[in-house]
N, C-alpha and C positions, 0 to 999 in steps of 0.2 A: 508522350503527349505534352503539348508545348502547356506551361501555368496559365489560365486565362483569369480573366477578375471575376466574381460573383457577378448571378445578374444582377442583381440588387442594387449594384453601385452604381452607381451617376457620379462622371467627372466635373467636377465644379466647374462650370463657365467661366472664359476670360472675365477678366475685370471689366473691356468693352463690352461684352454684353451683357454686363450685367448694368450697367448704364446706360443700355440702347433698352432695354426690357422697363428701367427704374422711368424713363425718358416718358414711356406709354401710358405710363400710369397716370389716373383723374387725379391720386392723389400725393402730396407732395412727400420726398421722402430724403431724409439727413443722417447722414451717420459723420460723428466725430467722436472722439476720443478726449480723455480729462483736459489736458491741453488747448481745449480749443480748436484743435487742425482739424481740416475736415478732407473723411475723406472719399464722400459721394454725396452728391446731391442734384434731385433730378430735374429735369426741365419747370415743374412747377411749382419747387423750392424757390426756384432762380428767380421766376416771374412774380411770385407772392413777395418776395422780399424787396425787388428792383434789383439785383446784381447780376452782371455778366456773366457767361459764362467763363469759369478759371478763376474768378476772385472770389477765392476759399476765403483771405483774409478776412474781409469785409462781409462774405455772408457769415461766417462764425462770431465775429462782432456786432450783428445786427440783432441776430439769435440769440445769443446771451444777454443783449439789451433790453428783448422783450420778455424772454423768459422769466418768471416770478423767481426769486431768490432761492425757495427752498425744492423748485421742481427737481434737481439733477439729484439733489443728496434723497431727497425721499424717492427720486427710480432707483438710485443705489441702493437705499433701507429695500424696500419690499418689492422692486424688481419694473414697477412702472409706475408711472404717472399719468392725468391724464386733466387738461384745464381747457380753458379759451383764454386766446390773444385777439384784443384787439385790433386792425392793422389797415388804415387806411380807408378808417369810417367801414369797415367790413369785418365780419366773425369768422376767425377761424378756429376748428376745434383741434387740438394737439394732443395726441399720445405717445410719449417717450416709454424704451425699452430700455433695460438696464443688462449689460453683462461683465463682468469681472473674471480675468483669468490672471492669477498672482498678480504684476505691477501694472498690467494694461487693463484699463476701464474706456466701457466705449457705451457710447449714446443710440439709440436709435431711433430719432422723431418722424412720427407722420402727422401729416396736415393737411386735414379738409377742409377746403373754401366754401363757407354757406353761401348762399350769393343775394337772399332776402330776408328781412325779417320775418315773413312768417317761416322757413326754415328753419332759425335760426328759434325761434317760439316752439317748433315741432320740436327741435334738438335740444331743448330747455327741460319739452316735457318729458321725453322719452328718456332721458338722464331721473328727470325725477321722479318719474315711477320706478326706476329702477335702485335708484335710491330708498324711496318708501317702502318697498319690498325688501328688500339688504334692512333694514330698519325693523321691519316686523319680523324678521326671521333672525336678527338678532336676540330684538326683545323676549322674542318667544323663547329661544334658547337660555338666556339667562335668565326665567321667571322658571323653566324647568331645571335649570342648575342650581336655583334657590332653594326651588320644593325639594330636591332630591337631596342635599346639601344637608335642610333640616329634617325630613323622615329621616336620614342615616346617624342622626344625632338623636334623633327620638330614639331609635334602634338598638343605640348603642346604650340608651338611660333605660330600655324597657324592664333590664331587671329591676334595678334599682327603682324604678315608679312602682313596679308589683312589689317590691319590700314595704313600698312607703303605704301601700294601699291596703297592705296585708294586715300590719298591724292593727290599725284600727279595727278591720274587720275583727280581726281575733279577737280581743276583747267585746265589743258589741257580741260577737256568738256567746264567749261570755258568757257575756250578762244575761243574754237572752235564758241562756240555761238558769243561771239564778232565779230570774224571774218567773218563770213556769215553776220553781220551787217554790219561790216567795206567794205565788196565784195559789197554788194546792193547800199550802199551809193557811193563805186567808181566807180561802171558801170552808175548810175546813172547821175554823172559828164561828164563820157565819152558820154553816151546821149548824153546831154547836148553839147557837142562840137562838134559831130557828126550834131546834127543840126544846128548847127552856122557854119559848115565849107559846110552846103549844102544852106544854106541862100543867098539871093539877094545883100546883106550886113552882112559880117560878124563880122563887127564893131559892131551893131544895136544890136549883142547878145551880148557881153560884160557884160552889164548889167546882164543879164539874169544866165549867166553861175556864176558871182560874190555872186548871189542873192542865187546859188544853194550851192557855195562854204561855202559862210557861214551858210546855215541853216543847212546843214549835218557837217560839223564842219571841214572840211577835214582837216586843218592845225593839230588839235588834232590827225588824226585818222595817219597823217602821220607821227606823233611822236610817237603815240603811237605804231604803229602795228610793228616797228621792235622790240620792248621790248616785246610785247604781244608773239612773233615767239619763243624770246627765251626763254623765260618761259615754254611754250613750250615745247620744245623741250629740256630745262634741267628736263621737268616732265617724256618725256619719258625714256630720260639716266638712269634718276633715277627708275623708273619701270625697264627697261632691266638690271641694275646696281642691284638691289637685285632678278629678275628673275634670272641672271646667277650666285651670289654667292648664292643661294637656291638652283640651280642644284648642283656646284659644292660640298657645302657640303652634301649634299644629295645622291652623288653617293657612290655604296660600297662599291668600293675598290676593289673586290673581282679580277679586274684585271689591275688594279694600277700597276705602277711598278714605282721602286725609281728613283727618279730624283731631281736636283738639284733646289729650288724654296727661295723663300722670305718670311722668317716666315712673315715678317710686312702683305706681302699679303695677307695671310692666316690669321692675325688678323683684318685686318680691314675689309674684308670683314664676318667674322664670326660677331662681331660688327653691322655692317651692319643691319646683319639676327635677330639678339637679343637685336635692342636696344630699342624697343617698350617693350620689357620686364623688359627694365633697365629707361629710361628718365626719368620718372615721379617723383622717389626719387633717383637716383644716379646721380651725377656729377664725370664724366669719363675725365680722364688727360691722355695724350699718352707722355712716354719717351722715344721715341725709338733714340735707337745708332745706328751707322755703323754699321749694318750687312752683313757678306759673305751671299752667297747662301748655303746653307744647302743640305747635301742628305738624303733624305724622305719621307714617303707618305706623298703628303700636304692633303689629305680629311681625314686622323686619326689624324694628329695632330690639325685640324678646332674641331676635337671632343672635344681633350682634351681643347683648347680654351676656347671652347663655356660653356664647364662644369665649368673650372675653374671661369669662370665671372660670370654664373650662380648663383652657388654657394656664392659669395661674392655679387651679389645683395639679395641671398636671407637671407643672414648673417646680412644686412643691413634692422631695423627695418623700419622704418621711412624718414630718409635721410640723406643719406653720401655720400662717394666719394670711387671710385676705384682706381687706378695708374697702370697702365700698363708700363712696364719699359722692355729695353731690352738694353742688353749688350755681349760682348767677354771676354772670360777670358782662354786665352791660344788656345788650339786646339778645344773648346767647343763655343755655344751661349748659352745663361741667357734670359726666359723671363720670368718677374715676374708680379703679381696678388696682389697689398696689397690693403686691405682695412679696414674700422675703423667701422667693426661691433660687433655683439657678443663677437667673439674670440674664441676659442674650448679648452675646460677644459684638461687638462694632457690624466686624462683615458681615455678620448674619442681618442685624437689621435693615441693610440695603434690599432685602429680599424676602423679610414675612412676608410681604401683602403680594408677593408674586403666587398668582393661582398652580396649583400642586406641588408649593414648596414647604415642606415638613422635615422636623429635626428627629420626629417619630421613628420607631423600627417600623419597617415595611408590614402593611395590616392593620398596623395601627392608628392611621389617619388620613385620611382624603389630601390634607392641603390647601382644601379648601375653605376652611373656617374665619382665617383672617382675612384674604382676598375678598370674599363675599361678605365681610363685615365691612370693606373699606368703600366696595362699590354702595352698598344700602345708606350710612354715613354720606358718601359724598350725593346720593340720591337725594339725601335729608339738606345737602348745602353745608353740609358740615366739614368737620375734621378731627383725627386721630392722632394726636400726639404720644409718642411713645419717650421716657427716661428708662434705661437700666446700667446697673452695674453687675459685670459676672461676679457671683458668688453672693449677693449682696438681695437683689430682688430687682423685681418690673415694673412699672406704672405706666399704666394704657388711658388715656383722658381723653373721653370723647367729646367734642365742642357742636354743639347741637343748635340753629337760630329755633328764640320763642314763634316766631313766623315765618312760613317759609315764603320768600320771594316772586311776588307775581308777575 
């Protein structure tokens, strides 16, 4: 049996008909390569631009005339582009295709003639609803990469917050037990006097009531129990005290709205939240300056906090120290993160802030801590200056405006 082709195939058309089919088309169609040479273009390329038919030269010099600067290299980046030219008091909309096979790059522009302004109004808006939509669906994306970002960091502190929450409890139980001692032993006195004031002789119990005084100890208990209250009762502050900076960095924002707060607030209660993750090898110094109140979300900027101390405990082998510093420098605040760990090699810091790049063993980190601190920052108008030296330590200084820009 003689070899036949699959049905499947289709012989690709001569090159004339493939310019007798391009010829039919409403809409105009270009291919050339990086050079400039072109090498089709169809009857309503020809007409939109004014050139004869056969003068490739002069239509690939017209075309690159009107073309914006950066259309060809951004269809190379991400494969198309897509603008308006204007061309002879008329709109046309243009989308270029990008394809690259080793040393040959080729173009592939189409071009629709509006032929009125309200078309030309319709193709305005029909782009920018499709825009607003790419826009909301990004937003939304990156308000759930935030939340998800910070629950996995809560997640990751949840032992450490039930250690920090534990203790206190523990003692408060405690006390509680002493106290139901110290209640037994005082009603017990009370007795006690209770029947010396119903006695024949109330003198007669004297003895009796002294005898009870000191076996239950009461002079101790009445020294002791206003100390025992407040112990106490600074064990619940401090449970309600990382209960409510746990909410607040915890919440998502998603209907926040800017207002004017006290970065220090926002770091020492993020502190608060992570320091069961830091005590055991980090010794934490706070330099804070006079600061204004700030306009900004204070539960994004708790993120970027939390990430940047993070970060520099986990930089920190063995045991070192952090510095937390904050200062004014003109219309702006400064809070900075130095600590005397590792340090980060040149090449690497071309690529913290790129989303799921981490030095971490695998499991051990998202990658996305710094990235989503960079975007929040520049959300705020700000900026992230990073100094290290390997072996030496890191300094991360956030540049924050007192107002943000209307």
């Amino acid at each position: 049996m003689a070899d036949s082709e699959p049905a499947s195939f289709i012989p690709c058309p001569p090159s004339h008909v493939l310019r007798g089919i391009a010829d039919r088309m409403n809409d105009g169609m270009l291919m050339f390569n990086e050079r400039g040479e072109v090498s089709m273009a169809n009857r309503v390329v020809r007409e939109l631009f004014g050139v004869a038919d056969g003068d490739a030269t002069e239509l690939g010099r017209r075309v690159e005339e009107l073309l914006p600067a950066s259309a060809l290299s951004q269809a190379a980046e991400s494969g198309c582009w897509s603008g308006s030219l204007p061309l002879d008091e008329r709109v046309v909309i243009v989308q270029i295709y990008h394809h690259g096979e080793g040393d040959e790059q080729a173009w592939l522009a189409l071009f629709r003639h509006i032929e009125g302004r309200e078309d030309y109004e319709q193709e305005l808006q029909r782009r920018h609803v499709e825009l607003r939509q790419a826009y909301q669906r990004l937003n939304g994306a990156q308000e759930k990469l935030l939340q998800s970002e910070k629950m996995a960091s809560i997640g990751q502190l949840a032992a450490g917050v039930a250690h920090e929450i534990n203790n206190p409890i523990g003692y408060v139980h405690s006390n509680l037990g002493s106290l139901q001692e110290y209640l037994r032993s005082l009603f017990t006195v009370i007795e006690a006097y209770e029947r010396a004031l119903r006695a024949p002789d109330p003198k007669a119990m004297i003895a009796e009531i002294d005898d009870v005084r000191d076996r239950l100890d009461i002079d101790f208990i009445s020294r002791d129990l206003p100390q025992l209250m407040a112990e106490s009762r600074e064990g619940i502050e401090r449970v309600t005290r990382i209960v409510r900076d746990l909410k607040d960095f915890s919440y998502s924002g998603r209907e926040e709205s800017w207002k004017l707060a006290n970065p220090h607030a926002g770091l020492d209660s993020t502190i608060n939240i992570i320091w069961n993750e830091l005590k055991y090898k980090v010794t934490l110094e706070r330099r804070y300056g006079e600061l204004p109140m700030i306009e900004c979300l204070p539960s994004e900027l708790n993120q970027v906090y939390m990430n940047m101390l993070l970060n520099a405990g986990h930089a920190i082998a063995e045991r070192g120290s952090i510095i937390v510093s904050t200062g004014v420098e003109g219309e702006d605040v400064w809070i900075e993160f130095r600590d005397n760990g590792s340090g980060i090699s040149p090449e690497l810091r071309q690529r913290i802030f790129d989303p799921f790049f981490t030095t971490k063993p695998v499991g051990s980190g998202t990658g996305l801590g710094l990235s989503i601190s960079y975007g929040i920052v520049n959300k705020h108008h700000g900026r992230i200056e990073l100094e290290s030296t390997v072996g030496e330590g890191s300094c991360f200084r956030i540049v924050l405006p007192v107002r943000q820009p209307r």
